[in-house]
C-alpha positions, 0 to 999 in steps of 0.5 A, spaced: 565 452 484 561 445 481 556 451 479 561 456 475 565 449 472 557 448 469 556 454 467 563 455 464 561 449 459 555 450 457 558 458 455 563 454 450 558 450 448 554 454 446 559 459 443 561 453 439 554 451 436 554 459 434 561 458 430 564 463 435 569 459 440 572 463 446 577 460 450 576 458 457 579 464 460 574 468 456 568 463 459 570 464 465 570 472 465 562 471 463 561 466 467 562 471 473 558 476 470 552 472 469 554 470 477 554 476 478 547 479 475 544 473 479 546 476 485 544 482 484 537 481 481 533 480 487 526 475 486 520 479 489 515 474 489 507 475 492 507 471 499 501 466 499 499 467 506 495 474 507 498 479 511 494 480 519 491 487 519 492 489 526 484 491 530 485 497 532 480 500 537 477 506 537 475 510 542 470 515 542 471 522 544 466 524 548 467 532 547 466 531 540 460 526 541 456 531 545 456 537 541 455 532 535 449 530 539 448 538 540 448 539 533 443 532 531 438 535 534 438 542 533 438 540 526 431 534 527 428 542 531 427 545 524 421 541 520 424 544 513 431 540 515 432 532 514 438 528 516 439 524 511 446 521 514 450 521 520 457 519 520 460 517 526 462 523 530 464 526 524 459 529 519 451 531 518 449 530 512 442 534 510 437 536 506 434 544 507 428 546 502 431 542 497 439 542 497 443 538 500 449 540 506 454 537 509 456 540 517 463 536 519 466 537 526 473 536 526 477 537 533 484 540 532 491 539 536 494 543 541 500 548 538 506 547 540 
């Protein structure tokens, strides 16, 4: 109540100052709407300590990893085809007579 008591004197005397008195009952009214909008605002403030990422292990799958292996070397077979990057188990990037391929090996989920 101390907290609206101040407002409520300030909001006079500052209408007072403009020229335009306004009686305690009007006052009190924009007191409470000033209160009001105060607790709806919410204060969004960027934390200062940095939020732990989770290390997640990953696992490899074996399946993929082999017919990647099987890929892998048929490529390196051919002397005109260059590999010239390899992601894990995902893509062979490669290089035949010029012009650059890329081979992606994606594993889909069962249907339902």
């Amino acid at each position: 109540m101390a907290n609206i008591e101040k407002i409520i004197a300030e909001i006079m005397k500052e209408a007072e100052q403009n020229g335009e008195p306004v009686t305690r009952e009007e006052a009190e009214e924009m007191a409470q709407a000033e209160i009001d909008a105060n607790k709806e605002c919410k204060n969004y403030v960027q934390s200062e300590k940095p939020r732990k990422k989770a290390t997640k292990e990953r696992k490899i799958d074996e399946n993929k990893k082999y017919i990647f292996d099987c890929l892998k070397t048929f490529c390196e077979d051919f002397s005109e085809m260059d590999i010239t990057e390899a992601k894990t188990e995902t893509e062979i990037d490669l290089t035949y007579k010029g012009e650059c391929y890329t081979i992606k090996l994606t594993k889909h989920r069962p249907k339902k």
